[in-house]
C-alpha positions in Angstrom: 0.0 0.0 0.0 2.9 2.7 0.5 4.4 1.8 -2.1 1.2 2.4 -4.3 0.6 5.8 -2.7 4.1 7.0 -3.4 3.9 5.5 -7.3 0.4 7.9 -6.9 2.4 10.7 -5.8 5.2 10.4 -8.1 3.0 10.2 -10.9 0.7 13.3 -9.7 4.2 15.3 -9.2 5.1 14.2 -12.9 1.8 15.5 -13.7 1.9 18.8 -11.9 5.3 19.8 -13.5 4.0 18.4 -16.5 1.1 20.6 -16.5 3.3 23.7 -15.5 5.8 23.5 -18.5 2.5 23.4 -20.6 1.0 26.6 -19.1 4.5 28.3 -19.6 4.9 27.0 -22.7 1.5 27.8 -23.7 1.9 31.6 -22.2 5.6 32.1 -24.2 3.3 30.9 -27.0 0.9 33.4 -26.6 3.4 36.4 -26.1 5.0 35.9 -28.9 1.5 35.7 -31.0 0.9 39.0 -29.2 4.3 40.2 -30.7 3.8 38.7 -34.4 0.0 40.7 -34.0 1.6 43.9 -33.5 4.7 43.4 -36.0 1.5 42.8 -38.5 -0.3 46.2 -37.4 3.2 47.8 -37.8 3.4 46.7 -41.1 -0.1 47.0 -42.6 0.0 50.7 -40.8 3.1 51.3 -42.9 1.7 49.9 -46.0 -1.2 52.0 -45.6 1.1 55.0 -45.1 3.0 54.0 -48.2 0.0 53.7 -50.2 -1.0 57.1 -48.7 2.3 58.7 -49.8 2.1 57.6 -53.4 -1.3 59.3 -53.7 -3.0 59.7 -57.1 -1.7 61.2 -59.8 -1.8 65.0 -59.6 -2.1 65.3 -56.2 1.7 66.2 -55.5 4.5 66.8 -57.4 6.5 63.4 -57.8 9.6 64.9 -56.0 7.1 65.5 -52.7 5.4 62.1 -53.2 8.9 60.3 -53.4 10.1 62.5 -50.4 7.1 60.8 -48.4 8.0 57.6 -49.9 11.6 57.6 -48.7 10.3 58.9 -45.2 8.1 56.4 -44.8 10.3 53.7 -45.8 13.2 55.2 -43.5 10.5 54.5 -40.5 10.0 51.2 -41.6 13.4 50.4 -41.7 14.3 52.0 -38.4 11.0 50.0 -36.8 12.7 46.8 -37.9 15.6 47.7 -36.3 17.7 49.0 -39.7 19.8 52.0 -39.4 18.9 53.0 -43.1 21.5 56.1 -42.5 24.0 53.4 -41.9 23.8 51.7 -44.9 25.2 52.5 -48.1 
């Protein structure tokens, strides 16, 4: 009989930790879907300005609609962690 009740305990500790590395794991998960979410809005937001910055034809001159452009794309760089300044 004890040694059936510590085989029960052993396997409800096994269980327990089990269960804990799945909530962690399951929480890590979930942060990093909350990360990916907001990379996305970034980048949709950006696409949105980009699109915005072209504008139709007429609008702006082309040198003020490519100054936006390279604005907007110096943001996007810098938001992903480029240093566009730095390359070239």
């Amino acid at each position: 009989m004890v040694s059936e009740t510590a085989t029960h305990d052993e396997r409800l500790r096994d269980l327990e930790a089990e269960a804990f590395r799945t909530g962690r794991t399951l929480a890590e998960h979930g942060e990093q879907l909350a990360m990916i979410r907001e990379q996305q809005r970034t980048a949709f937001g950006n696409i949105d300005s980009l699109a915005d910055a072209i504008g139709a034809p007429g609008d702006r001159s082309i040198t003020e609609r490519l100054d936006t452009m390279e604005r907007v794309l110096f943001a996007l760089a810098r938001a992903q962690g480029i240093n566009p300044d730095a390359l070239g």
